[in-house]
C-alpha positions in Angstrom: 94.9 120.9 115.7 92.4 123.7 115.5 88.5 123.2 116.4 87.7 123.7 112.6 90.1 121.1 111.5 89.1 118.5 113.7 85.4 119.1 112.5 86.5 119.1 108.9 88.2 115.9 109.8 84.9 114.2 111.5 82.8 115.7 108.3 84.9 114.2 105.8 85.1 110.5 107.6 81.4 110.7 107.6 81.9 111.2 104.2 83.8 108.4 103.4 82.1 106.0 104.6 78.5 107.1 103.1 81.2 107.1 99.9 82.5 103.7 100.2 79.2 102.3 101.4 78.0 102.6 98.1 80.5 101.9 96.2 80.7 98.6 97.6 77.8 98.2 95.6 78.5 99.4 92.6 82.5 99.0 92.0 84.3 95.8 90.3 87.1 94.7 91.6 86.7 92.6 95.1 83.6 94.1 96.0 80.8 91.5 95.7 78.3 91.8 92.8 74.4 92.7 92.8 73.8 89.1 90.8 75.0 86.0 89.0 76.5 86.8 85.7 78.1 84.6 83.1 76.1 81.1 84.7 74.4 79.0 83.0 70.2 79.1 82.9 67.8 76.8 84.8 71.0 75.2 87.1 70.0 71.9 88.9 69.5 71.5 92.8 72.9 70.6 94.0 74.4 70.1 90.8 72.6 67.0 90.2 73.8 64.9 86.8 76.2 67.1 86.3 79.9 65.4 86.4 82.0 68.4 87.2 81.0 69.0 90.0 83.1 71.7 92.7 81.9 71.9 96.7 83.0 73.3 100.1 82.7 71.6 102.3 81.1 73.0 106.0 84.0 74.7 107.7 86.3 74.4 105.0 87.6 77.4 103.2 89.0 75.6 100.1 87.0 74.0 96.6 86.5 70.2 96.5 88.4 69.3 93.8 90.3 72.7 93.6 91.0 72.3 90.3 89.1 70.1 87.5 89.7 69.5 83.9 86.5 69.2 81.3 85.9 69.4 77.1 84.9 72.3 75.3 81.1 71.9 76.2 81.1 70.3 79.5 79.4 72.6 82.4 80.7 73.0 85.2 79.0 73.2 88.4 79.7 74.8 91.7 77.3 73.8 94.9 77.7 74.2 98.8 75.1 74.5 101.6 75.2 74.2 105.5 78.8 76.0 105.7 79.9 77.5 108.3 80.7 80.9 106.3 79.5 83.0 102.9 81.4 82.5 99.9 80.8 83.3 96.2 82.4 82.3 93.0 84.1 84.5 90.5 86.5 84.2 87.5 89.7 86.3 88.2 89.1 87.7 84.4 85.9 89.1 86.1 83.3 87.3 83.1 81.2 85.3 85.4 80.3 85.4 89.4 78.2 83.8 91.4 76.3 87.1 92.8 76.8 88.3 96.8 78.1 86.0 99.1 75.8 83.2 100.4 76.0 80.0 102.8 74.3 78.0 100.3 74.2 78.3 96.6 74.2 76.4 93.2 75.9 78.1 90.6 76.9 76.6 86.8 78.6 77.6 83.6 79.6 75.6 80.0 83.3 76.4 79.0 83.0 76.3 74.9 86.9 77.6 74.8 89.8 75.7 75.6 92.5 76.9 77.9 93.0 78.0 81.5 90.5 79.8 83.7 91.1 80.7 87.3 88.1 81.4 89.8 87.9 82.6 93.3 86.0 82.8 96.6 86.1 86.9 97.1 85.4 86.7 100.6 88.1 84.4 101.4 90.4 84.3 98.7 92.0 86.7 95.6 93.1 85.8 91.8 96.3 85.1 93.6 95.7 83.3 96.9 93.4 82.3 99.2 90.8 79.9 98.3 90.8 79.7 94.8 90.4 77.0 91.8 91.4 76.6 88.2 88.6 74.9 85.5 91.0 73.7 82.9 89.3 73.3 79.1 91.0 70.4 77.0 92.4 71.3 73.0 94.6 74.4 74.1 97.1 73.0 72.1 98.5 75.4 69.4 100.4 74.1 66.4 104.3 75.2 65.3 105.1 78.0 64.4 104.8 80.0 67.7 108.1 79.0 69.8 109.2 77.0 72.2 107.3 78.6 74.9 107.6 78.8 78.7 106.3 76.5 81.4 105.1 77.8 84.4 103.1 77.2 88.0 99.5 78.8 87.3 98.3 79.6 90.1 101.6 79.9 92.4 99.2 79.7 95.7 96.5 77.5 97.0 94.6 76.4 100.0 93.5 73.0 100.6 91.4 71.6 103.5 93.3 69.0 105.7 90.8 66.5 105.3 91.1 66.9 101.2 92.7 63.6 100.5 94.5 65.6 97.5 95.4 68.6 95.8 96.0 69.5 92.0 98.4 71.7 91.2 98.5 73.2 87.3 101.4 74.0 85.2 100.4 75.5 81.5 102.9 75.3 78.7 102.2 79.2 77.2 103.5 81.4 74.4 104.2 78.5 71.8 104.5 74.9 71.4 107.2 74.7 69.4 108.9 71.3 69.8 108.9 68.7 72.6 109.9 70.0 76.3 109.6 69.2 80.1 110.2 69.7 83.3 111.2 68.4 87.2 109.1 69.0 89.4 109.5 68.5 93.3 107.6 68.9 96.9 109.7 70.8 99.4 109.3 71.2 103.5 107.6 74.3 104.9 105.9 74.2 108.2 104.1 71.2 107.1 106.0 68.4 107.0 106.6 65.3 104.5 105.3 62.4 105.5 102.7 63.6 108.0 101.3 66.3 106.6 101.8 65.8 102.8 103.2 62.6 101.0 106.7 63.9 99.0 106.1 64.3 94.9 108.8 64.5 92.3 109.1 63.4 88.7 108.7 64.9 85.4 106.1 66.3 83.2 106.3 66.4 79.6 105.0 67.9 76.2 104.5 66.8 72.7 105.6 69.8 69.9 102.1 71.0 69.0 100.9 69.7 72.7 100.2 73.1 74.9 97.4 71.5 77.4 98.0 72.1 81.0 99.4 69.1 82.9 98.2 68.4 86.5 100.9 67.6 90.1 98.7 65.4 92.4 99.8 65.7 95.8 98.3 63.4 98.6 97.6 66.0 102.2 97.5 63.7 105.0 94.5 64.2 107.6 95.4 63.8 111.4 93.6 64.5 114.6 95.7 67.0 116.3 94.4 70.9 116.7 97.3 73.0 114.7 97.2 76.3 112.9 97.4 76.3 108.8 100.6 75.1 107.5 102.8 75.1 103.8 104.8 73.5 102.5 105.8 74.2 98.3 106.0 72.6 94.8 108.9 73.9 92.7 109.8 73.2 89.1 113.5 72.7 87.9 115.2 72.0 84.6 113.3 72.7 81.9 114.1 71.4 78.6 112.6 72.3 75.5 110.9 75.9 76.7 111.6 78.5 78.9 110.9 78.1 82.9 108.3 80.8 84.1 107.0 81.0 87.5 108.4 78.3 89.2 107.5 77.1 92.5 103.9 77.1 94.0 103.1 77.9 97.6 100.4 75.6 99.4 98.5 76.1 102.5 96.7 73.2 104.3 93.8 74.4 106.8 93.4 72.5 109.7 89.9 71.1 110.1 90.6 69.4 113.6 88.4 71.6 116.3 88.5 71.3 120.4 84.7 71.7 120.2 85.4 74.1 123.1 87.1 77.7 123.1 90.2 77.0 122.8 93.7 79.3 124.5 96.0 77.7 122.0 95.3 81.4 119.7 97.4 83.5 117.6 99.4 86.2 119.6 97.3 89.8 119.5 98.1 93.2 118.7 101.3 92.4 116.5 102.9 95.5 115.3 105.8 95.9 112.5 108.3 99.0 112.7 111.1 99.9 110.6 114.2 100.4 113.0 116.5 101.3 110.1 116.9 101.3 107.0 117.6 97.5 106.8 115.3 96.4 109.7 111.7 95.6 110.6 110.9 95.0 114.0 107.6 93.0 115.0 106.5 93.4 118.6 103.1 91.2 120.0 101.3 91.2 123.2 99.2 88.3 124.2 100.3 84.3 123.6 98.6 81.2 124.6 100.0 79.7 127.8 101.1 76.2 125.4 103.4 78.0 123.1 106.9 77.4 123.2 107.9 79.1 120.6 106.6 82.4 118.0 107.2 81.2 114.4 107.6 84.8 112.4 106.5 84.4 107.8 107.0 87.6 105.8 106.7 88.3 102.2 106.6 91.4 100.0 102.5 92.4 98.5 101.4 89.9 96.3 103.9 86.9 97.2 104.1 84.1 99.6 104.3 83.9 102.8 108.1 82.6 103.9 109.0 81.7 107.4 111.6 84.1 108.3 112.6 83.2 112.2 111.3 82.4 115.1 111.8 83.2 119.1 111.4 81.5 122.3 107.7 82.2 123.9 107.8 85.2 126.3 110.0 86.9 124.3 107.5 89.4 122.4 109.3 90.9 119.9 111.4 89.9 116.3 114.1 91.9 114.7 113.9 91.3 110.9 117.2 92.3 109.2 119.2 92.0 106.1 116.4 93.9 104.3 116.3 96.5 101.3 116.0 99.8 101.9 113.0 102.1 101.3 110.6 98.5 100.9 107.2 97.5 102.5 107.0 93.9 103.7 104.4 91.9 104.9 104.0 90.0 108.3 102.5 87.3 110.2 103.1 85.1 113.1 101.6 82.2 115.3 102.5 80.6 118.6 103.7 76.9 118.1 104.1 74.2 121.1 103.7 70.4 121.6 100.1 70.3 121.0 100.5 72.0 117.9 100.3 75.0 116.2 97.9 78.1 117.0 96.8 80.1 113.9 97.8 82.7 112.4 97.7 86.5 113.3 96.5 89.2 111.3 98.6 90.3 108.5 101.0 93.7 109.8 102.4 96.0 107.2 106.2 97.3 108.1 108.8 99.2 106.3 112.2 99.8 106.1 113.7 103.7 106.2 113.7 105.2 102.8 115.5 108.0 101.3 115.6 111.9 103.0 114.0 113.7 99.8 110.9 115.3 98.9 107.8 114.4 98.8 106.9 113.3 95.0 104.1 115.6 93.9 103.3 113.6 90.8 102.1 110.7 92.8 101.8 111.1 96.5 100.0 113.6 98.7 101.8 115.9 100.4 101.0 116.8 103.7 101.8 118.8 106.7 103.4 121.5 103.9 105.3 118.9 102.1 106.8 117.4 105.2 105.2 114.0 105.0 104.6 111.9 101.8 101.6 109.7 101.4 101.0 107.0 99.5 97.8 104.4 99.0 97.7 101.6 96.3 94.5 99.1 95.6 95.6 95.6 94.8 93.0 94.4 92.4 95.1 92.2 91.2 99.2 91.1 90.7 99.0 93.7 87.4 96.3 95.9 88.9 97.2 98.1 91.0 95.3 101.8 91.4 95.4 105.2 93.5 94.1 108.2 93.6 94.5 111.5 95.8 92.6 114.5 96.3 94.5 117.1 98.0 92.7 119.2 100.8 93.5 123.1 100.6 91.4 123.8 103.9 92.9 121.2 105.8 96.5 120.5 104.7 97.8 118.1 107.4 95.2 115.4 105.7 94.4 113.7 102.0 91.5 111.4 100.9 92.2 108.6 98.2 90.6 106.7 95.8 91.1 103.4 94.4 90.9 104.8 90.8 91.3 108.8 88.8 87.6 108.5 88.7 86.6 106.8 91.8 85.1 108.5 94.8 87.1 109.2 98.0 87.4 105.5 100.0 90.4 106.2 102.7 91.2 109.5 105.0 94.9 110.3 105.8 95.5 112.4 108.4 99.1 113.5 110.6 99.0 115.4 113.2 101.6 117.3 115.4 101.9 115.9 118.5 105.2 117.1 119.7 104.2 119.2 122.2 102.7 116.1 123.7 104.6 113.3 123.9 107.3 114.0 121.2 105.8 112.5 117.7 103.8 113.5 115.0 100.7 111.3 114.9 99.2 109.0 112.1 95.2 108.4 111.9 93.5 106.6 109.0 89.6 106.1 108.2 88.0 103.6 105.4 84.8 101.8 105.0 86.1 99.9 102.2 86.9 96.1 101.9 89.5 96.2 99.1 93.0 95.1 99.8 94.8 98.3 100.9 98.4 99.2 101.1 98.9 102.5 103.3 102.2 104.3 103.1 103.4 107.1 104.5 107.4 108.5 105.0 109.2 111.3 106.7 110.7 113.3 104.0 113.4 114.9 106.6 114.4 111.4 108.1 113.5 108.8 105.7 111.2 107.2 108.8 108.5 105.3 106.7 105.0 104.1 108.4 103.2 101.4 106.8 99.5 99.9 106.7 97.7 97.0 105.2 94.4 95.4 105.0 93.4 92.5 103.5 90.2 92.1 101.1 87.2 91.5 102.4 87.5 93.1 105.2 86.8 96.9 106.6 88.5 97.9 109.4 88.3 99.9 112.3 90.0 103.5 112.2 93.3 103.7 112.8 95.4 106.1 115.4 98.7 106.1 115.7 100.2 108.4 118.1 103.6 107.1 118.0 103.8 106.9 114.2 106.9 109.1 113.6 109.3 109.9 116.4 111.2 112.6 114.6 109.8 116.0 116.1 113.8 117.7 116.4 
């Protein structure tokens, strides 16, 4: 890489973050509003007389109750102080939010409509995961006339503090009422367990024809004293009668709240790393795990779905092959160190993908760098039905491309590949952003089909990324 081009390179990171700086100010999406909106005025301290009323609790990352149901009318008010992080509130339709995140705050609004509204912490959670809630509004019902409709899980994810005594889970009746109809429903093992971490559920729900309220699971989490990482376990609906089925099974995640008081070397294995080995595999590699473990539990999903344990290896072993996969596909990784004491927690979530097809590079939605030789690709998850890029190619500096989360957004993320042949026999990969949206980074050989792939969570910015084994395909 010429002199010039590394300059250009520096000038436009520079750049980028002065770019996304401000846009995190100014942009919708997960980045955290200048104010309340969409509250109610003159809000009581702490909620007080209010009988709706949502908390977190101090080093808990889930609402208290994480879902509540009220009459067209009823306010409903949120409230936490003296935690141990920020949070904020915000509808996943985006018509109310609590303002920038805070460790205390009191924030209220009156629901005059019925139906189904989800919210979420945007520091810690999404409109699909995370630490989230649902404020269900009585009278949804809709008369005949409008189907037999379909019954689904709404959300499909939550979190729930281990000390929560219970968790609510929704399922809406949507798209008519129509007739009488139900549905099974019916806990299932994850890594948590039946019996000591979560009391088994099954049964049936049912609907009246003209009925087309939400009806509520309760599910009892069981609090214990030992120090584990966060487990799931799931809810799945069966045999529907009367309607359609829909989404139909519900991941949950329980969050230890169990501490050593002390630093503790039970952690999550470090710098985990996911590599397409084939068109069909992923391999994950890791470095550090605690001394305790006996085993390394390995969860993958595609963007946007559950987590699902996938394997797991001895301790000391250091590295998973994930096979059996499509071809051409990004998945999503995580793992954690289990032993007798317990479970450590999680890692940080990895990106990996498998090979994908020897052709080239699609002009109509990808950059194209290094003259066509590499195709790159960057989507913003706003949301499961939202998802954005941009590009903006770079004439004076072909081997790189800055995105954008939007056509009319400014430049957020640097791409840059470099030849490094000559070196140690790869082309290399680097990456810059100063945003905190969820990012999905990919990037594919068009000679071999070799696909590289990146992803960071929302709310968080990372640091740059350098790859200088990205591609080894330099013959």
């Amino acid at each position: 890489m010429s002199h010039r081009s590394i300059l250009s390179c520096l000038g436009l990171g520079i750049l980028l973050a002065m770019s996304a700086w401000g846009q995190h100010h100014s942009m919708t999406g997960n980045d955290y509003d200048d104010g309340p909106g969409g509250g109610d005025p003159n809000t009581s301290p702490g909620c007080a007389g209010v009988e709706a009323k949502i908390t977190i609790r101090g080093t808990g990352l889930s609402f208290s109750p994480s879902v509540v149901t009220v009459d067209p009318g009823q306010p409903v008010c949120w409230t936490w102080s003296d935690t141990a992080y920020e949070h904020t509130i915000k509808a996943d339709d985006g018509s109310f939010t609590s303002g920038p995140p805070a460790s205390q705050n009191t924030f209220q609004r009156t629901f005059n409509t019925p139906g189904t509204f989800g919210y979420y912490c945007q520091v810690h959670g999404s409109p699909t995961g995370g630490m989230r809630g649902t404020v269900i509004v009585r009278g949804g019902g809709g008369g005949g006339g409008e189907g037999h409709g379909t019954l689904e899980m709404s959300p499909n994810s939550y979190t729930v503090d281990e000390n929560a005594g219970s968790l609510t889970v929704v399922v809406q009746r949507t798209g008519g009422s129509d007739g009488s109809a139900s549905v099974k429903f019916a806990t299932g093992n994850g890594s948590a367990k039946v019996n000591k971490d979560f009391t088994r559920r099954s049964g049936t729900l049912s609907w009246g024809s003209g009925d087309q309220d939400p009806k509520t699971i309760e599910v009892p989490i069981r609090n214990d004293s030992s120090r584990e990482g966060d487990e799931t376990f799931t809810i799945k609906l069966s045999k529907a009668s009367g309607a359609g089925l829909g989404s139909s099974t519900a991941t949950v995640t329980i969050h230890d709240d169990d501490s050593s008081g002390c630093a503790s070397s039970f952690a999550a294995p470090t710098q985990v790393q996911a590599r397409g080995q084939s068109d069909s595999e992923i391999r994950l590699t890791w470095a550090a795990e605690p001394s305790a473990a006996s085993e390394i539990r390995v969860e993958r999903r595609l963007p946007g779905a559950p987590f699902r344990e996938v394997g797991s290896v001895a301790a000391g072993v250091g590295s998973f092959t994930d096979s059996g996969l499509p071809a051409g596909t990004v998945f999503q990784y995580r793992v954690r160190a289990v032993g007798t004491d317990g479970g450590a927690a999680f890692s940080d979530i990895v990106a990996g993908a498998t090979d994908g097809a020897a052709a080239p590079c699609d002009e109509t939605r990808a950059a194209c760098l290094g003259g066509g030789r590499f195709e790159a690709l960057v989507e913003w998850h706003r949301s499961p039905v939202d998802r954005q890029t941009g590009r903006i190619f770079l004439p004076e500096a072909p081997n790189s491309g800055l995105f954008a989360s939007s056509s009319s957004a400014e430049p957020q993320l640097l791409v840059n590949v470099h030849d490094g042949c000559g070196v140690n026999g790869h082309y290399w990969l680097s990456l810059a952003t100063a945003s905190d949206l969820e990012v999905t980074v990919r990037v594919r050989d068009t000679l071999t089909g070799k696909t590289w792939a990146y992803f960071n969570p929302a709310g968080r910015v990372p640091a740059p990324v350098r790859d200088v084994e990205a591609f080894a395909s330099c013959d």
